[in-house]
C-alpha positions in Angstrom: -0.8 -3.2 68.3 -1.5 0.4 69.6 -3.7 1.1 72.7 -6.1 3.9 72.1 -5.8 6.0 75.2 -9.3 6.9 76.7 -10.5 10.7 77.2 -13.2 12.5 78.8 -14.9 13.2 75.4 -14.5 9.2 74.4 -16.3 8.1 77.5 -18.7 11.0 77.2 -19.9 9.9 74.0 -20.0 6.0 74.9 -21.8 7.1 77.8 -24.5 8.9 75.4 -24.6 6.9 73.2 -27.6 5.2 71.5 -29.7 8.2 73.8 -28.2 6.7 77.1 -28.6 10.2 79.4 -27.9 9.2 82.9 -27.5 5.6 85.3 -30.6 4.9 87.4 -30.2 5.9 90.5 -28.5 2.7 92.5 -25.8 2.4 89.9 -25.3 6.3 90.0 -24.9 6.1 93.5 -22.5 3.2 93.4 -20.3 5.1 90.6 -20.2 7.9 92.7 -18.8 6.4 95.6 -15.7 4.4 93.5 -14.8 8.5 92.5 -11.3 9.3 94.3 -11.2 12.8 95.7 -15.1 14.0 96.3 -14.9 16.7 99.3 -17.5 18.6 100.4 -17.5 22.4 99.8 -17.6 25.0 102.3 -20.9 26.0 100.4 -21.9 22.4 101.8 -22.4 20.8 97.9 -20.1 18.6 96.8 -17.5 18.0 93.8 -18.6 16.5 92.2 -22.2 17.0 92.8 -24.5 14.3 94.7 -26.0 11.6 92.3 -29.7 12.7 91.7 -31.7 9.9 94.0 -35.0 9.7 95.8 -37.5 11.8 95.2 -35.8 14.2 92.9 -35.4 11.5 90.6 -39.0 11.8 89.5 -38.3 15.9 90.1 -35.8 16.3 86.9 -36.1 16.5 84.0 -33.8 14.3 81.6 -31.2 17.1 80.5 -30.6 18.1 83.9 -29.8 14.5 85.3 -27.3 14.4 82.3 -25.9 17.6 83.2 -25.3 16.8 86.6 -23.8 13.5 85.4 -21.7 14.9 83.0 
């Protein structure tokens, strides 16, 4: 039996799949903080970028939360 080894681009297009564009904004958050290695920038964002919560939820338009998430 052969393992297929997971990329980026596999779990990129599972994630967009069936016209999936981003998580809501509780399991973005909860993604985001299982990611090894975020660090704030001296330009004070962060890598990777912030989940989009709150208010700007309702401020963004689809492509740009999928952006972001990407």
């Amino acid at each position: 039996m052969t393992m297929e080894i997971e990329t980026f681009d596999s779990l990129w297009a599972y994630c967009v799949a069936n016209e999936r564009l981003a998580p809501m904004p509780s399991e973005w958050t909860e993604l985001h903080g299982m990611l090894a290695n975020t660090r704030q920038k001296p330009s004070r964002g962060w890598e990777p970028p912030l989940p989009v919560i709150l208010a700007a939820w309702d401020c963004t338009i689809p492509i740009e939360k999928q952006l972001q998430f990407q």
